[in-house]
Residue frames as a rotation matrix with the C-alpha (Angstrom) as fourth column:
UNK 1
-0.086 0.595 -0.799 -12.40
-0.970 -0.233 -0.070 -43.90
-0.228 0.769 0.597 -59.03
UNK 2
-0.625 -0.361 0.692 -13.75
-0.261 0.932 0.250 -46.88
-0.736 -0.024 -0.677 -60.35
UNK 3
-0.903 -0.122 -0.411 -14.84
-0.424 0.401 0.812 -48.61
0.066 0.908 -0.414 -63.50
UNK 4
-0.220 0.911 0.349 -18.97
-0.450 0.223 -0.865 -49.55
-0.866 -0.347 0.361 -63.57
UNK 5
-0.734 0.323 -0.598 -20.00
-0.665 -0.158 0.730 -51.99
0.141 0.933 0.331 -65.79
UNK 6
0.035 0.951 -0.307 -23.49
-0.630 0.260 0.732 -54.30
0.776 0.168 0.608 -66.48
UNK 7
-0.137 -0.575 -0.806 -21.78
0.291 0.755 -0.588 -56.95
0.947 -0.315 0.063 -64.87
UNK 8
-0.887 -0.367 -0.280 -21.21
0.385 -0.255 -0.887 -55.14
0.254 -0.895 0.368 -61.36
UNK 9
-0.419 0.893 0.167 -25.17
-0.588 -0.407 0.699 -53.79
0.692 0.195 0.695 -61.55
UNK 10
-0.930 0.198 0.309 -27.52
-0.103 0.666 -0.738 -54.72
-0.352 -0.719 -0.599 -59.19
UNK 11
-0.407 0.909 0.088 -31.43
-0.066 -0.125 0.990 -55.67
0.911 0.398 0.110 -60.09
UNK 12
-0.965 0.217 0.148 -33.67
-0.180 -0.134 -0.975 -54.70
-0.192 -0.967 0.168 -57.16
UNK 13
-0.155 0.984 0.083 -37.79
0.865 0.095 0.493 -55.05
0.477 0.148 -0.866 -57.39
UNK 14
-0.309 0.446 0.840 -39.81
-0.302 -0.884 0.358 -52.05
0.902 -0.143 0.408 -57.11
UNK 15
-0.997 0.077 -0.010 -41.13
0.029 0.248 -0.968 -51.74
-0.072 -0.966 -0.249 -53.68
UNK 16
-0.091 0.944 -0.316 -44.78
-0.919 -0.202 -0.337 -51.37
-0.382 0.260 0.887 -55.59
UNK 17
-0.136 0.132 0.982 -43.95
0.185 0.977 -0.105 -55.20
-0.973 0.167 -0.157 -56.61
UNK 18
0.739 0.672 0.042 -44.36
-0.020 0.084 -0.996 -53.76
-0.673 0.736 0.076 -60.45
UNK 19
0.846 -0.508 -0.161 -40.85
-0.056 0.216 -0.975 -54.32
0.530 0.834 0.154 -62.11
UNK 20
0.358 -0.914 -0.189 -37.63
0.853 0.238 0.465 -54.20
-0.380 -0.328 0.865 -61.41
UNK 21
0.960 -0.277 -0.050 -34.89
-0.276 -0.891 -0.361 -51.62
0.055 0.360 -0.931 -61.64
UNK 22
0.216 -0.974 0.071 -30.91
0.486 0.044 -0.873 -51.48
0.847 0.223 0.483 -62.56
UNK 23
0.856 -0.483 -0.185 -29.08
-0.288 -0.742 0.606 -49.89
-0.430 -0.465 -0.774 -59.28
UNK 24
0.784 -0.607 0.125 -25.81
-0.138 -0.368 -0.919 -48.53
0.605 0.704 -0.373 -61.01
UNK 25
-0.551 -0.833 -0.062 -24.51
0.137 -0.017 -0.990 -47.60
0.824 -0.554 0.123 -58.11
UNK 26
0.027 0.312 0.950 -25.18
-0.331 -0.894 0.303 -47.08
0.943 -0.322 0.080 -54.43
UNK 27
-0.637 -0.683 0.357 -24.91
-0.415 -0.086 -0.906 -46.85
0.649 -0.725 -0.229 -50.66
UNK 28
-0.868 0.354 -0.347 -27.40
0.467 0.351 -0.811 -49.30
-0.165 -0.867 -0.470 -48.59
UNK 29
-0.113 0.992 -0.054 -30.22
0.988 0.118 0.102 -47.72
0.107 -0.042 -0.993 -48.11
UNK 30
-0.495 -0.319 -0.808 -28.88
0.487 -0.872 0.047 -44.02
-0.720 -0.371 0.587 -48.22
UNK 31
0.018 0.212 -0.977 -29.10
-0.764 -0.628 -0.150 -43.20
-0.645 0.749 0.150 -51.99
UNK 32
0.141 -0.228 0.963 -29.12
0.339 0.925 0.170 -45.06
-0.930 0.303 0.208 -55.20
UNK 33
0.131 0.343 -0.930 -28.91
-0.753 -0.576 -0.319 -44.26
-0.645 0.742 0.182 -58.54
UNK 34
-0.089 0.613 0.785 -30.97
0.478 0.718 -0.506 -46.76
-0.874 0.331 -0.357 -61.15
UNK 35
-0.764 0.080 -0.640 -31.86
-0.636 0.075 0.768 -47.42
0.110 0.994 -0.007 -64.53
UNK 36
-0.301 0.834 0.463 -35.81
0.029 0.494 -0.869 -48.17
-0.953 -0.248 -0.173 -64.98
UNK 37
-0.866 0.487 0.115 -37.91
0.107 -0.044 0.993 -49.13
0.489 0.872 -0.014 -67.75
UNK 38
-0.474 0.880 -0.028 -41.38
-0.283 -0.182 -0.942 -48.19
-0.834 -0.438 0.335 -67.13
UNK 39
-0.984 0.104 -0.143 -43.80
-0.120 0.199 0.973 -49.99
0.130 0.974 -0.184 -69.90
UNK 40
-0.319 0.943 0.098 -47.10
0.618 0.129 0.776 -49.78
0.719 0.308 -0.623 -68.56
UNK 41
0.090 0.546 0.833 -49.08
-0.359 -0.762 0.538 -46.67
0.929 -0.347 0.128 -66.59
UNK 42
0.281 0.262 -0.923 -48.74
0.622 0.683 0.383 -47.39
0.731 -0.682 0.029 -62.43
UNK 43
1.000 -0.003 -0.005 -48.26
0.002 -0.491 0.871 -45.97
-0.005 -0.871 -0.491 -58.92
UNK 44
0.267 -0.963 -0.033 -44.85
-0.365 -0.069 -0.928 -45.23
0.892 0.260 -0.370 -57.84
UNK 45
-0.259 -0.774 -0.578 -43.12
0.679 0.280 -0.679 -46.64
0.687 -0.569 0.452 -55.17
UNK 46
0.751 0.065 0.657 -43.71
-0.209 -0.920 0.331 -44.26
0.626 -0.386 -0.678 -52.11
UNK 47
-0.308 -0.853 -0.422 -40.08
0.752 0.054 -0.657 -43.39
0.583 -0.519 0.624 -50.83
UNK 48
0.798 0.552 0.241 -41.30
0.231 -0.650 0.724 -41.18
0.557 -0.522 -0.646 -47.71
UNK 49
0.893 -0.398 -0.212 -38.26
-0.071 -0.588 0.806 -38.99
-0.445 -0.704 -0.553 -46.49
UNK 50
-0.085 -0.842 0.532 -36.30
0.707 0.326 0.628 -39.26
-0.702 0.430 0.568 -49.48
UNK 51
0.295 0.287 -0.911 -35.81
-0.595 -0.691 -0.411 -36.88
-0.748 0.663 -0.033 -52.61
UNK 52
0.489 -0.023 0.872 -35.78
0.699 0.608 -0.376 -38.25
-0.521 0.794 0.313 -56.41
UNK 53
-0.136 -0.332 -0.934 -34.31
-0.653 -0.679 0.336 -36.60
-0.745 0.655 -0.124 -59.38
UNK 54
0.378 0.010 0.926 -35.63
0.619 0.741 -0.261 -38.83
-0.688 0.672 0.273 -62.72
UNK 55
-0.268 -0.394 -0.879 -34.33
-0.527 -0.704 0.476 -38.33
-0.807 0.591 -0.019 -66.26
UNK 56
0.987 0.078 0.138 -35.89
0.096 0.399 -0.912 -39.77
-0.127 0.913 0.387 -69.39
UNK 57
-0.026 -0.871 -0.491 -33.49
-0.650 -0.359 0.670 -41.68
-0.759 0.337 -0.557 -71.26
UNK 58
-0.993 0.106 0.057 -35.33
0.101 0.484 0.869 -43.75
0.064 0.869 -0.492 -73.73
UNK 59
-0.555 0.541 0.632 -38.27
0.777 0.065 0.626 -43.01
0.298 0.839 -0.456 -75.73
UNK 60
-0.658 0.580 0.480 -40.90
-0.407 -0.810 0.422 -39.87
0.634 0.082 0.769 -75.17
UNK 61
-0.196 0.930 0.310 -43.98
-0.411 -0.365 0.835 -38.57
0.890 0.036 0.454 -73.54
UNK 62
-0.316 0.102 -0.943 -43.89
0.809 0.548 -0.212 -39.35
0.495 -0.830 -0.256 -69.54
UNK 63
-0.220 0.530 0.819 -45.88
-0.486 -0.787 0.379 -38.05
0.846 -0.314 0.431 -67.56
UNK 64
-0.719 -0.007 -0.695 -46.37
0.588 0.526 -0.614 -38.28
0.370 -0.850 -0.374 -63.70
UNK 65
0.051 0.886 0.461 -49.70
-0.069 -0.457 0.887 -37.25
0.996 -0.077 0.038 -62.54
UNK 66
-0.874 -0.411 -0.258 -49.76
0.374 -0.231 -0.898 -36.19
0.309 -0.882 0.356 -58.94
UNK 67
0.258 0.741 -0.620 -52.74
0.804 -0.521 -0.288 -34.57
-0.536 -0.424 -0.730 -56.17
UNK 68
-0.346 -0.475 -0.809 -51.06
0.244 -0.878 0.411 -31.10
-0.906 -0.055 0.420 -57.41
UNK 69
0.852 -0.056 -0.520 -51.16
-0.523 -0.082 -0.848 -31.67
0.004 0.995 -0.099 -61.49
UNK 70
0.907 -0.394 0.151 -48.46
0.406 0.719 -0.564 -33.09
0.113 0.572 0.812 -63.65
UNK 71
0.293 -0.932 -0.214 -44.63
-0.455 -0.333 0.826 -33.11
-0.841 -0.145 -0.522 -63.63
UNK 72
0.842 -0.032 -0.538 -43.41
-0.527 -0.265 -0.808 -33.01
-0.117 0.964 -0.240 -67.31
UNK 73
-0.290 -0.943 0.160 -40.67
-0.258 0.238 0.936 -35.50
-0.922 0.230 -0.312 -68.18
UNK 74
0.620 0.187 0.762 -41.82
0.471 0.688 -0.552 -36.20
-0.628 0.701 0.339 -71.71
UNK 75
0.803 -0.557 -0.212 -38.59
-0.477 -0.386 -0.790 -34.30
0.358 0.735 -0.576 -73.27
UNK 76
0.351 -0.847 -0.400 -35.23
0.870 0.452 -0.194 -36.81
0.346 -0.280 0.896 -73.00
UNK 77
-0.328 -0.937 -0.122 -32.74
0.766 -0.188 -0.615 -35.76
0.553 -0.295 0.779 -70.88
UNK 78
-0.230 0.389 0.892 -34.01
-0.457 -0.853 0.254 -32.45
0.859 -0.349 0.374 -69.14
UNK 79
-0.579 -0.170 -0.798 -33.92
0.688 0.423 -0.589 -34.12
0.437 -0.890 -0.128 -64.88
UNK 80
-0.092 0.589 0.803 -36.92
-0.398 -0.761 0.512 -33.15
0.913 -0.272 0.304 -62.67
UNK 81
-0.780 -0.518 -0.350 -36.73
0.104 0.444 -0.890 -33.35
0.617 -0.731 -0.292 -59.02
UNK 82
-0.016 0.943 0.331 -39.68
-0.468 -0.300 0.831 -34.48
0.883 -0.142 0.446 -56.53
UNK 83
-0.064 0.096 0.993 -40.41
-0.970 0.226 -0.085 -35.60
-0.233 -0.969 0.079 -52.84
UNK 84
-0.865 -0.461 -0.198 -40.45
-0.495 0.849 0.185 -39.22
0.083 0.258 -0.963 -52.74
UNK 85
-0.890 0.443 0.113 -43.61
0.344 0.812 -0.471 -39.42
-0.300 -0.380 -0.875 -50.60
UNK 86
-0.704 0.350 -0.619 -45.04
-0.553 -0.816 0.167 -37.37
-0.447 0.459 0.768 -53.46
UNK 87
0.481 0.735 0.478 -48.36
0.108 0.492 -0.864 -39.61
-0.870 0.467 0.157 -54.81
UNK 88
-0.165 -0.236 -0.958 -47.62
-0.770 -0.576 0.275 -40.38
-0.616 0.783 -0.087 -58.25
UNK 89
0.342 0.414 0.844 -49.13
0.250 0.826 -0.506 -42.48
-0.906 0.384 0.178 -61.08
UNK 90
-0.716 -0.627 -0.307 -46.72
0.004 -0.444 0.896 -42.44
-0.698 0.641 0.320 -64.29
UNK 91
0.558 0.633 0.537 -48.80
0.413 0.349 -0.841 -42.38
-0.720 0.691 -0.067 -67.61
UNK 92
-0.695 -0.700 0.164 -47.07
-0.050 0.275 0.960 -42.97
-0.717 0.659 -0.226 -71.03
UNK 93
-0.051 0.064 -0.997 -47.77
-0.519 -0.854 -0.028 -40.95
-0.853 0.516 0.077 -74.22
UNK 94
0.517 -0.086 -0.851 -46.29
-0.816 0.249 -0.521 -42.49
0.257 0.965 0.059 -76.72
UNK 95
0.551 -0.146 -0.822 -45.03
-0.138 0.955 -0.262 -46.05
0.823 0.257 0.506 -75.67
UNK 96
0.920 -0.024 -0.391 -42.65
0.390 0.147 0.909 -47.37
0.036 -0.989 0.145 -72.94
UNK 97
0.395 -0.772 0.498 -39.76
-0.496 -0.635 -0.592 -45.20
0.774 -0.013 -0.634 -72.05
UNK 98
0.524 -0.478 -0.705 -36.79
0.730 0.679 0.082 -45.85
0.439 -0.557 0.705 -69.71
UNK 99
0.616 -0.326 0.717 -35.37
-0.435 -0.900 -0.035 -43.10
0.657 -0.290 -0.696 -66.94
UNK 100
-0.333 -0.937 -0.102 -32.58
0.249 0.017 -0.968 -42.49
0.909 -0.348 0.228 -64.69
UNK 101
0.657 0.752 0.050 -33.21
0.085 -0.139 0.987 -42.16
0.749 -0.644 -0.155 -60.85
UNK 102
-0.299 -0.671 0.679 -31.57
-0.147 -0.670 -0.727 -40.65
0.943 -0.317 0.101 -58.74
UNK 103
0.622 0.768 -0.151 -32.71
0.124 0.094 0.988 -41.41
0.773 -0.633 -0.037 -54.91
UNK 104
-0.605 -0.780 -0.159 -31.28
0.195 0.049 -0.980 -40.29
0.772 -0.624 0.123 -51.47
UNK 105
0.207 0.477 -0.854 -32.46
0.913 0.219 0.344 -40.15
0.352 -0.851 -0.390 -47.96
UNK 106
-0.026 -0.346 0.938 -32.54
0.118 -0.933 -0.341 -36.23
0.993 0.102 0.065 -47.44
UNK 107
0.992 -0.033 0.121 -31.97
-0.120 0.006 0.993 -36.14
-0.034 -0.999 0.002 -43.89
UNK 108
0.366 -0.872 0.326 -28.41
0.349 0.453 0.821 -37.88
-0.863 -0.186 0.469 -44.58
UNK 109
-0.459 -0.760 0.460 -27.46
0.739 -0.038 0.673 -36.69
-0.494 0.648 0.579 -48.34
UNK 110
-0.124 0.257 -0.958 -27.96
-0.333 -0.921 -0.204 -34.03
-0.935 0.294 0.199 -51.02
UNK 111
-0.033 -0.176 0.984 -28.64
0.658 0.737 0.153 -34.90
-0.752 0.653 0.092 -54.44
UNK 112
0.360 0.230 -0.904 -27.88
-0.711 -0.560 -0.426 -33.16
-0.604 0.796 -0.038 -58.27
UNK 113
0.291 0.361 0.886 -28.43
0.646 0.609 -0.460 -34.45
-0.706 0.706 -0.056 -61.76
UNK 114
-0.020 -0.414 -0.910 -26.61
-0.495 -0.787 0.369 -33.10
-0.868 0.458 -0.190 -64.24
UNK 115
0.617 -0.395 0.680 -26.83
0.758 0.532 -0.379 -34.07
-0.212 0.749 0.628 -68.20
UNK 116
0.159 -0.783 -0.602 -23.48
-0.344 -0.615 0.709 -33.01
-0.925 0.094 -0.367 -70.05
UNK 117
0.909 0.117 0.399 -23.10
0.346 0.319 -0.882 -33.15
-0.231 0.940 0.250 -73.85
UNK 118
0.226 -0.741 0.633 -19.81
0.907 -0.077 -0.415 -32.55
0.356 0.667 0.654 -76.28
UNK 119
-0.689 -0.631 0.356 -17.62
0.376 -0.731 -0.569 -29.91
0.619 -0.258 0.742 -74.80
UNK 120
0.493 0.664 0.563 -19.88
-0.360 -0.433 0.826 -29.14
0.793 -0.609 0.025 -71.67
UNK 121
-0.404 -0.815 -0.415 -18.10
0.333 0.292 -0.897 -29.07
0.852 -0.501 0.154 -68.05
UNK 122
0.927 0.340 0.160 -18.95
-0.056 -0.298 0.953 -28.97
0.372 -0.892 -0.257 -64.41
UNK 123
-0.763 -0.427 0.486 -16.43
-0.557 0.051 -0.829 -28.43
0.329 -0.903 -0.277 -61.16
UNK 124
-0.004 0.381 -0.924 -17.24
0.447 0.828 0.340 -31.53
0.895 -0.412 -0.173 -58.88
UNK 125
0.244 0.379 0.893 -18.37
-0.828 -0.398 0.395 -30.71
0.505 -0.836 0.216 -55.20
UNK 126
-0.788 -0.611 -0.075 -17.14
-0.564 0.766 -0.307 -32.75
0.245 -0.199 -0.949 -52.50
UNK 127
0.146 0.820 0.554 -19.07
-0.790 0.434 -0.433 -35.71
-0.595 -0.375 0.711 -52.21
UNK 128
-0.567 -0.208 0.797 -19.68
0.019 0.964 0.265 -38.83
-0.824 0.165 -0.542 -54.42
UNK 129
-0.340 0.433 -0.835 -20.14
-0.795 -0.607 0.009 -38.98
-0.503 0.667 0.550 -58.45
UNK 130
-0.089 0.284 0.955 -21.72
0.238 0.937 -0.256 -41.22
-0.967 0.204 -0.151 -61.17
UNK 131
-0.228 -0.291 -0.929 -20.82
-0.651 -0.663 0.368 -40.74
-0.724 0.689 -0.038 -64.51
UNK 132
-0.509 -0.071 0.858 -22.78
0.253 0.940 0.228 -42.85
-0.822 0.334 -0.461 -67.04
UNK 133
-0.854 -0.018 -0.520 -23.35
-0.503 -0.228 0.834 -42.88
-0.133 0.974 0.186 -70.55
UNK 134
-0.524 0.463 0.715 -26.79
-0.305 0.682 -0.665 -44.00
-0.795 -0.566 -0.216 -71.21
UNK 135
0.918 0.356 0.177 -26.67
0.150 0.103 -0.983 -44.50
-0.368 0.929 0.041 -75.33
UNK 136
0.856 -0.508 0.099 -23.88
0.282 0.298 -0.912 -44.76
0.434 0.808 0.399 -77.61
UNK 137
0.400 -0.782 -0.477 -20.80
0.869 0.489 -0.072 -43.54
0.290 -0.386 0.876 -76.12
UNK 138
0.948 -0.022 0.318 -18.96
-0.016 -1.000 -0.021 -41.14
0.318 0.015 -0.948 -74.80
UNK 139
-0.046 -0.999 0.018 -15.27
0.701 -0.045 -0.711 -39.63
0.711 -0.020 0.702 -73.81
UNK 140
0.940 0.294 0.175 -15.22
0.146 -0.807 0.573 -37.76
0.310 -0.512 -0.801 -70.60
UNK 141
-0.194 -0.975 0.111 -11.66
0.247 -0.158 -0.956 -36.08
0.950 -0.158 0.271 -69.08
UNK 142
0.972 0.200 -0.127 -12.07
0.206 -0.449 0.869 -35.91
0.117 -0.871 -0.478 -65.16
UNK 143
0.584 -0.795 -0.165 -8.80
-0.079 -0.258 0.963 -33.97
-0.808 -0.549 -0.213 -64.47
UNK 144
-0.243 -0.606 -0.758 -5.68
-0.729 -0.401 0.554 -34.97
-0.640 0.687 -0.344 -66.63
UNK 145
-0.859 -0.078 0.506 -6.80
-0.049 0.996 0.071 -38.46
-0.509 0.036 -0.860 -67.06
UNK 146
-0.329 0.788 -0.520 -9.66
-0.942 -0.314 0.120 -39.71
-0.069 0.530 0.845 -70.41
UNK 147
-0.712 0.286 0.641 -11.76
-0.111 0.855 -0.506 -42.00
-0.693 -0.432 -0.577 -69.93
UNK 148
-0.733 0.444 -0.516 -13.95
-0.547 0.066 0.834 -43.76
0.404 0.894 0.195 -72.82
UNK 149
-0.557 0.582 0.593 -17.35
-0.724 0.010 -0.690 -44.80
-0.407 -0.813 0.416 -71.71
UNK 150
-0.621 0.778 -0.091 -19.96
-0.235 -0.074 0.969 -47.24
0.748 0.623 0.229 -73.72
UNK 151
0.082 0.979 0.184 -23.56
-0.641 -0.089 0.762 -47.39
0.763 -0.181 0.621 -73.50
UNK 152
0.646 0.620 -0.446 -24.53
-0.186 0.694 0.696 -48.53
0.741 -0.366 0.563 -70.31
UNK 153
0.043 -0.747 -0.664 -21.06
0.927 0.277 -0.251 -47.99
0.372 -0.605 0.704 -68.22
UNK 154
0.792 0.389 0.470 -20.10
0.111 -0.849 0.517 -45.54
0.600 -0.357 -0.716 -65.62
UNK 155
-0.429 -0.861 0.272 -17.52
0.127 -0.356 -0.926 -44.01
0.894 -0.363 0.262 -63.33
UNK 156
0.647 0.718 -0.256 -17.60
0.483 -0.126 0.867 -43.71
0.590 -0.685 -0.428 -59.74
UNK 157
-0.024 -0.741 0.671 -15.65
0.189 -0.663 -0.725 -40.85
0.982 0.109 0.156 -58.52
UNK 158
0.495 0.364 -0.789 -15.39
0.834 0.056 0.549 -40.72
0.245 -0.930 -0.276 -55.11
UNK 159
0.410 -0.243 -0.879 -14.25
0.646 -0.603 0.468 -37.33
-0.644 -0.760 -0.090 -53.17
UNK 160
-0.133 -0.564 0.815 -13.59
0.978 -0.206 0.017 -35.28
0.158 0.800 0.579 -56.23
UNK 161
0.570 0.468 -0.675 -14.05
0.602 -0.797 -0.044 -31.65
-0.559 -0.381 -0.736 -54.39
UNK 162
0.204 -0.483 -0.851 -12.94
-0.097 -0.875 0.474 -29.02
-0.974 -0.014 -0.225 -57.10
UNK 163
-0.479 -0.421 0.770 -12.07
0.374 0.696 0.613 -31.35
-0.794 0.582 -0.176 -59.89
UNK 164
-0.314 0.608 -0.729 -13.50
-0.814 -0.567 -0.122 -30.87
-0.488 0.555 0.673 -63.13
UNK 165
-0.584 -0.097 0.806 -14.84
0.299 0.897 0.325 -33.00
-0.755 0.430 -0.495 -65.23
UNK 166
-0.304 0.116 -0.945 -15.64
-0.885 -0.402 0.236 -32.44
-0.352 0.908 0.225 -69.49
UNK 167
0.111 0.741 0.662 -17.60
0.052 0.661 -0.749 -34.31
-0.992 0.118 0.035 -71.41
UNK 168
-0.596 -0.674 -0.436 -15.39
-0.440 -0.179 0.880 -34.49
-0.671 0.717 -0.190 -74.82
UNK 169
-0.845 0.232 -0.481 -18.28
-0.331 0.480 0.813 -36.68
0.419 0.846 -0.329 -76.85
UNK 170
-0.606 0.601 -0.521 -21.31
0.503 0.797 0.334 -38.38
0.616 -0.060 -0.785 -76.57
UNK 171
-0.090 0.413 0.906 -23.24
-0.532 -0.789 0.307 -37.87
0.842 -0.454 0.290 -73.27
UNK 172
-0.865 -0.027 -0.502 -22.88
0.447 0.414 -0.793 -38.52
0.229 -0.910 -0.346 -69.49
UNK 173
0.673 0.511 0.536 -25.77
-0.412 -0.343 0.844 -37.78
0.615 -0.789 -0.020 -66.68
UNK 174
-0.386 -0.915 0.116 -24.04
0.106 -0.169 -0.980 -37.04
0.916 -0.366 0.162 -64.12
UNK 175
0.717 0.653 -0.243 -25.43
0.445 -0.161 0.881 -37.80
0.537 -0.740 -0.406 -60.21
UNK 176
-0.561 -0.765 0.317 -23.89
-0.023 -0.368 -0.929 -36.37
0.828 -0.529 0.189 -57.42
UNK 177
0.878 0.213 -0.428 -24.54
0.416 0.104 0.904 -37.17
0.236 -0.972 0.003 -53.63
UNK 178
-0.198 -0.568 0.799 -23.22
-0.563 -0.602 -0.567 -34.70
0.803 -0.562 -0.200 -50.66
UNK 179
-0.121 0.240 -0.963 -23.52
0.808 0.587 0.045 -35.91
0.576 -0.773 -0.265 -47.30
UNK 180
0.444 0.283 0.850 -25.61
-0.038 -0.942 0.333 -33.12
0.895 -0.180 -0.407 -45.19
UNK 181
-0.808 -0.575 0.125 -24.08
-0.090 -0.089 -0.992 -32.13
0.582 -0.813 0.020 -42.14
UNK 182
0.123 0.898 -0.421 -26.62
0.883 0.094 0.459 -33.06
0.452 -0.429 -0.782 -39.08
């Protein structure tokens, strides 16, 4: 396990050349999982042979507009999952918002998104977690062992197959990467 703060963040440019993003954590060019601000309508990125998983985690009313129709993220917290080399052009309701991402090469990994509020719990799967608090604070218990979080910090749990882990305050989003068998 290890300790994630701002400090230990990486900043990456979009590969659409429109902003920049926060990688929390992640593994090369497998998976990542980021912290984006999005503040003005644009194309996404096109991550061909990857899956996503995004979560609103500041302000309202995103919307990704796709060939298909729309994929709702304009309620915080609530993690929708989409093909990378899925067309998409974000467009923004009510002002600029800021979301979690979640990205993995799906050939090589699995990915879930979990948010977890005050006394909510998951059993970890083996693979590789990210616990991060992405607003005031939280208290999370993986096993016997509590761990106080603030805004903006995170846990990386590595091989926790069975484990639990409780969210005692606040709120965590929780990623998880598997590695698929070939």
């Amino acid at each position: 396990m290890r300790r994630l703060s701002p400090r230990d963040y990486r900043r990456t440019p979009w590969k659409n050349g429109g902003g920049i993003t926060t990688d929390i954590a992640h593994d090369g060019e497998v998976w990542r999982f980021s912290r984006t601000p999005i503040t003005t309508p644009a194309p996404f990125s096109d991550y061909a042979g990857f899956d996503r998983i995004q979560v609103l985690v500041s302000g309202r009313g995103l919307v990704l507009e796709t060939p298909d129709g729309e994929i709702d993220v304009r309620t915080p917290f609530r993690p929708v999952r989409f093909a990378g080399e899925l067309a998409i052009v974000s467009r923004l309701e009510a002002g600029p918002v800021e979301v979690l991402n979640l990205l993995g090469d799906r050939s090589r990994v699995a990915l879930d998104l979990a948010v977890l509020t005050a006394s909510e719990d998951r059993r970890l799967r083996s693979g590789l977690h990210v616990a991060y608090c992405p607003d005031g604070g939280a208290v999370i218990r993986l096993g016997n062992e509590r761990h106080a979080l603030p805004a903006d910090h995170a846990l990386r749990i590595g091989q926790a197959d069975g484990d639990a882990i409780a969210c005692e305050s606040g709120r965590i989003v929780l990623g998880s990467v598997t590695c698929v068998s070939r």
